[in-house]
N, C-alpha and C positions, 0 to 999 in steps of 0.2 A: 312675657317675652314676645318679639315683637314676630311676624309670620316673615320678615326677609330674614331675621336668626337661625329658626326651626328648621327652614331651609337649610341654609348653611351649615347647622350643626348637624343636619340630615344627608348630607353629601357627605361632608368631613367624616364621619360614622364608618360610610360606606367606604369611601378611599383609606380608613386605617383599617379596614379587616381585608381588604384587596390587597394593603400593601402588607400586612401578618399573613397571609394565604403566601402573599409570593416569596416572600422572606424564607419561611416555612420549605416550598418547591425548594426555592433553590438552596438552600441549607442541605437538605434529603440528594439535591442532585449533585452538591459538590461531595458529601460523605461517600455514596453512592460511588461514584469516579473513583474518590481515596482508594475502597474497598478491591475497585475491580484492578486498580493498576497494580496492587500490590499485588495480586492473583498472576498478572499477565509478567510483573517487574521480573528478568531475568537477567541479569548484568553475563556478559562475557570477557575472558581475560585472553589476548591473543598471544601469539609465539612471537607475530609477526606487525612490529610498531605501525603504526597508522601512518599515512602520509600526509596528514596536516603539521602544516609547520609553526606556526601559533596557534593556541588554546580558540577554540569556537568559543564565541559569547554572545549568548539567544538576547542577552539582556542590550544589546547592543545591533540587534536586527543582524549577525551575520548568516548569509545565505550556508544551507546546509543540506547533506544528504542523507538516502534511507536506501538501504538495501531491504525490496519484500521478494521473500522467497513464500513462495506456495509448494509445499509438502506435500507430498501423501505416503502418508505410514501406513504399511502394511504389518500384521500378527510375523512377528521374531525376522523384522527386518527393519531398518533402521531409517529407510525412507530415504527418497531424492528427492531434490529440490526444481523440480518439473515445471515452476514457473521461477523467474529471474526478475525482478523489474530495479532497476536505478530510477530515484526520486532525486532530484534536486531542485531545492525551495529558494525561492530568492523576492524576500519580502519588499526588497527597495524598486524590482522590477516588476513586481504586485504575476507574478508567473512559475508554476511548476513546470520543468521539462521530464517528461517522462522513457527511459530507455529500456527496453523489454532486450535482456539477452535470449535467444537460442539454445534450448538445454543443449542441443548435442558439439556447440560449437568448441573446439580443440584449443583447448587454452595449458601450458604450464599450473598444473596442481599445486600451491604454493604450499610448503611442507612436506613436499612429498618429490622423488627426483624422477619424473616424469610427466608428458601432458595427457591428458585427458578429455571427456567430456566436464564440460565446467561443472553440469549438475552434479556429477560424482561426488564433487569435492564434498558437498554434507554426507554422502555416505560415509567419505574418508574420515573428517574431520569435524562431523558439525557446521553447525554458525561460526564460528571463529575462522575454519577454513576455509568457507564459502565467503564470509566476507576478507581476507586475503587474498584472495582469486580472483574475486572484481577488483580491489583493490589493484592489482599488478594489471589486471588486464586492458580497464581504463583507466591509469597510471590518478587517481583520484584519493583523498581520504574518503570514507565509507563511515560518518557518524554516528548513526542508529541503524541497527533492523529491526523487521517485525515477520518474523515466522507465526505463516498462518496456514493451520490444518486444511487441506482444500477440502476434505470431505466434512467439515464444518462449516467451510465460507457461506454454505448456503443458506443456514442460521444466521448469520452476518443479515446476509439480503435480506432476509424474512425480517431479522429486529428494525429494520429502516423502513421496512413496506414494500419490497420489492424494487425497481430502477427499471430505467427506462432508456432503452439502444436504440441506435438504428444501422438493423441488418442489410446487408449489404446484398442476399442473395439466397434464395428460400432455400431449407435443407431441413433432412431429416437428424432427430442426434437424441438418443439414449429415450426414444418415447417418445420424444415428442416433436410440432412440427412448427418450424419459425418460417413465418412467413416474412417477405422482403418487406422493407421501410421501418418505420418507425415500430419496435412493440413492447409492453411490458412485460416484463420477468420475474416469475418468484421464485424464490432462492435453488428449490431444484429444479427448472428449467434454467435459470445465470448458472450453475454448475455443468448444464449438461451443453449449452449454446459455448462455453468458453473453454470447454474440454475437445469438443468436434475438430477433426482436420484432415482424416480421410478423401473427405467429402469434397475441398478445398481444394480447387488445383493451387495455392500459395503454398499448402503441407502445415505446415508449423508455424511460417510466417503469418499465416491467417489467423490459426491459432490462437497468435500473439495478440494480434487486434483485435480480437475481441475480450480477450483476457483485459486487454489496458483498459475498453469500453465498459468492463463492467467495475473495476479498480474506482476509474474515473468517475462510473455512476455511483458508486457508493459513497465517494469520497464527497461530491457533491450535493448525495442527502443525508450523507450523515452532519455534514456541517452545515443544515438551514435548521431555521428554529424550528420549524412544523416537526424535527425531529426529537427537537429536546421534550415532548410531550410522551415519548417513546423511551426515554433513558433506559429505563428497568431492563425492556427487553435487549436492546441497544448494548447494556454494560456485559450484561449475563451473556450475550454470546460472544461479547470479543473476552470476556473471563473463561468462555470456555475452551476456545479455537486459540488465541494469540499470544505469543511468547515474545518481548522486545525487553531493550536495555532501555528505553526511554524511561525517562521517574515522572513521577505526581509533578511535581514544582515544572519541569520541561513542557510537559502536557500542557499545563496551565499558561504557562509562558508563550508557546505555539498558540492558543486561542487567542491573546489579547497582542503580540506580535507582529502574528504572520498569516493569520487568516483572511488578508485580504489577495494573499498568492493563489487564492482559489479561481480566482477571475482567472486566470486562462492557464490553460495544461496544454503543453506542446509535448506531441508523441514522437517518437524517430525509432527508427527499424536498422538492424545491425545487418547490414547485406556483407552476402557471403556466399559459397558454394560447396553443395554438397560434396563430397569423396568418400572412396573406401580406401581404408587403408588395414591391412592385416584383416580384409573381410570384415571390415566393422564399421561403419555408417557415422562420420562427422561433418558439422558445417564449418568448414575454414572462411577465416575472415583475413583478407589482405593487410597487411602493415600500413598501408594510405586508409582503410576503411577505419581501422582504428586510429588513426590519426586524426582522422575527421571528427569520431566519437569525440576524439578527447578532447580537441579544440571545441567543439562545442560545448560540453560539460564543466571544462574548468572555467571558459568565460562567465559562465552564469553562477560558477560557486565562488571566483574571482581569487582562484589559485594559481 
């Protein structure tokens, strides 16, 4: 055999066990996926019909949205839904817009004959309520959500490696101390920097922004490859923290889709004014503020 063969036969060797290794990974990382979605798969059945008026079809690129709520359960309480965020994807304009509601803003409780704080609504009713309540509130369909324990998210951040913000303004919160500009976060520091608003003369609107900041940085490292080396930890804590209607097949669909809506995330803030009313603290949002919301939202879901 001639030594330009040996060669050749000596590369080709090595590129079939490189491409058996990888075959192998990603076989392990799509079982892997199967296992955890079926853990997190929660389908819900509403009272109150969706307001899409044709059938969504991912197969077909159409722009879609996510209601995340962020929990926190407490022992023989049922939990409110303390963060609020509206996701809307829109793969043909390669952009997510992101809408952070105001727990305590005074919305109609859909199911129920009174208004409320919007967060109420999962004590009232769950997910199913909570996503009827956005639903009416920015007159939208609501296609997925994804309820995630916040005194888990911080597990989340740890399976990615941590994320990386930039603070707007140095402050103490729960331990520990963020300094202003650029820093990185591990999962109980992004817990305790997206909880803080005391401290904030915005209150809760601040809050929000950083709440989105670290949404955004997750979202961000969870979808680069450097992450896919990390699955295991990755799957295991959105298996342990996260509850959605989303299935396997949609999942899979979103990766090869609509993954290039990563390239930009537009945030918007729901301006409003505090009140008391009957002695009890809500943010009221104008009929033109929500009007604005909505006109921006349905343009980009092309409803």
């Amino acid at each position: 055999m001639s030594k330009r063969k040996k060669i050749f036969l000596s590369i080709a060797s090595v590129l079939v066990v490189i491409l058996s290794v990888l075959c192998m990974y990603a076989y392990n990382v799509y079982n892997s996926l199967q296992d955890t979605v079926s853990v997190m798969h929660q389908p819900i059945e509403r009272d109150v019909p969706a307001k899409r008026v044709e059938k969504l079809s991912l197969e077909k690129k159409d722009p879609f949205s996510v209601l995340l709520l962020g929990v926190d359960k407490r022992e023989n309480d049922k939990g409110r839904s303390d963060t609020m965020v509206v996701l809307t994807v829109n793969p043909n304009e390669d952009s997510i817009k992101m809408i952070s509601i105001p727990r305590d803003t005074r919305v109609p409780i859909i199911g129920k004959d009174f208004e409320d704080k919007i967060n109420h609504a999962y004590a009232f009713g769950g997910v199913p309520m909570s996503v009827a309540t956005v639903e009416d509130f920015l007159d939208i369909p609501i296609d997925y959500y994804i309820e995630i324990n916040m005194e888990g998210f911080q597990e989340i951040v740890d399976a990615v490696g941590g994320v990386k913000v930039k603070n707007q303004f140095a402050f103490n919160s729960g331990g520990f101390t963020f300094q202003e500009g650029q820093i990185e976060l591990t999962g109980k520091e992004a817990l305790a920097y997206s909880r803080m608003r005391y401290e904030d003369p915005r209150g809760d609107l601040g809050r929000q922004q950083r709440q989105r900041q670290i949404i955004e940085a997750v979202i961000r490292k969870g979808a680069s490859l450097q992450s896919l080396w990390k699955y295991e930890d990755i799957f295991t804590a959105l298996g342990n923290n996260v509850k959605t209607n989303l299935t396997f097949d949609e999942m899979v669909t979103f990766q090869s889709h609509y993954s290039s809506a990563v390239k930009q995330i537009d945030h918007y803030q729901v301006d409003g004014k505090g009140q008391r009313m009957d002695n009890i603290y809500y943010y009221v949002v104008s009929d033109e503020e929500r009007a604005r919301l909505q006109d921006i939202i349905k343009k980009h879901l092309g409803v």
